[in-house]
C-alpha positions as semicolon CSV with decimal commas, in nm:
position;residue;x (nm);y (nm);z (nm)
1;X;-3,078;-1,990;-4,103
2;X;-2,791;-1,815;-3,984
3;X;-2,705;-1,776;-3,616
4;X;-2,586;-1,405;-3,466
5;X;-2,170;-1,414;-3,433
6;X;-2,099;-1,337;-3,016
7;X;-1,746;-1,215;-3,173
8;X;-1,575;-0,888;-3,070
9;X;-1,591;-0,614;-3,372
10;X;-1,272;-0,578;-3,351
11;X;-1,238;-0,364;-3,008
12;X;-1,030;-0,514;-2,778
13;X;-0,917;-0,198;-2,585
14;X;-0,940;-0,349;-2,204
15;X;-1,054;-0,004;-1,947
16;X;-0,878;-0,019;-1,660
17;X;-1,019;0,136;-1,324
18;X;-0,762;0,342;-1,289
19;X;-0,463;0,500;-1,452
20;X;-0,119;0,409;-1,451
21;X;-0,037;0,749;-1,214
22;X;-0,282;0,558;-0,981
23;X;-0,109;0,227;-0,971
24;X;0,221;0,384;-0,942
25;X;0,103;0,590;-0,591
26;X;-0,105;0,270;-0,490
27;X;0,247;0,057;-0,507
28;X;0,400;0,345;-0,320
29;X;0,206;0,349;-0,040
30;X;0,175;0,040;-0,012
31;X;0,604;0,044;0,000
32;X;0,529;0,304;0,299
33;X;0,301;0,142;0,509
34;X;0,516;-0,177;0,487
35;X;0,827;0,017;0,553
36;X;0,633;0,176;0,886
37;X;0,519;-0,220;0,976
38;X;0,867;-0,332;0,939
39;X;1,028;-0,080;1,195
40;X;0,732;-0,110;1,442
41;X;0,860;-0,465;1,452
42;X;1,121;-0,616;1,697
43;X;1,194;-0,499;2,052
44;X;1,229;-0,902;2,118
45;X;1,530;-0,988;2,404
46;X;1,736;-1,258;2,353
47;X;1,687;-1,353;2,795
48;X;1,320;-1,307;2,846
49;X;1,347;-1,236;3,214
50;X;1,541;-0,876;3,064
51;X;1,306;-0,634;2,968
52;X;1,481;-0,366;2,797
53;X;1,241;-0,078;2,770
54;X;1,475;0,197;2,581
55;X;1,452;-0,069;2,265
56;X;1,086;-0,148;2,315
57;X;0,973;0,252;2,398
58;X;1,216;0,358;2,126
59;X;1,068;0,692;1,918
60;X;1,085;0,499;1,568
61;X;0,842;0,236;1,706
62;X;0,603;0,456;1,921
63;X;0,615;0,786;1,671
64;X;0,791;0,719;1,319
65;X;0,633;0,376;1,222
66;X;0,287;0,493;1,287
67;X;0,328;0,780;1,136
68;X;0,429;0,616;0,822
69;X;0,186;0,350;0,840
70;X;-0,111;0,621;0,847
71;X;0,117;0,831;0,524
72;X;0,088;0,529;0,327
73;X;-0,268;0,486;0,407
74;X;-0,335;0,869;0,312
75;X;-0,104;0,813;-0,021
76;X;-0,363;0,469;-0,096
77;X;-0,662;0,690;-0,048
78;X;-0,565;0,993;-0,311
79;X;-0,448;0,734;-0,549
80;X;-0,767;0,563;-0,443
81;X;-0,945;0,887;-0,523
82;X;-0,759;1,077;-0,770
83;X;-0,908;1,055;-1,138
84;X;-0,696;0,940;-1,415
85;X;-0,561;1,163;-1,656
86;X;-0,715;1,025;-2,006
């Protein structure tokens, strides 16, 4: 009495969900968003009775890092989105 073999045939090709185009733009958005986090960061005073509202209300933090932030979340969703080349 022989007993069915659960072994591959031989096919051990592994299918990704996406292509490697897709990774690449996924990493690079993800670079952009954390770029955007990173300069909406800060404003902090070294004497916190000062509050210096030119750092704080500066445009990279109230119109550039957003900006980016919602780039790199467009660039996730066409890599997200886009179909592989195969």
């Amino acid at each position: 009495m022989s007993t069915p073999s659960n072994k591959s045939t031989g096919n051990n090709d592994k299918q990704f969900l996406f292509g490697k185009e897709n990774y690449m733009l996924m990493a690079v958005g993800l670079v952009v968003i954390i770029i955007g986090y990173f300069l909406m960061s800060g404003g902090k005073s070294a004497d916190p009775n000062v509050f210096n509202a030119d750092e704080i209300y500066s445009p990279v933090r109230i119109t550039v890092a957003p900006l980016l932030v919602l780039l790199g979340l467009a660039i996730e969703g066409y890599a997200i989105m886009r179909k592989p080349k195969s």
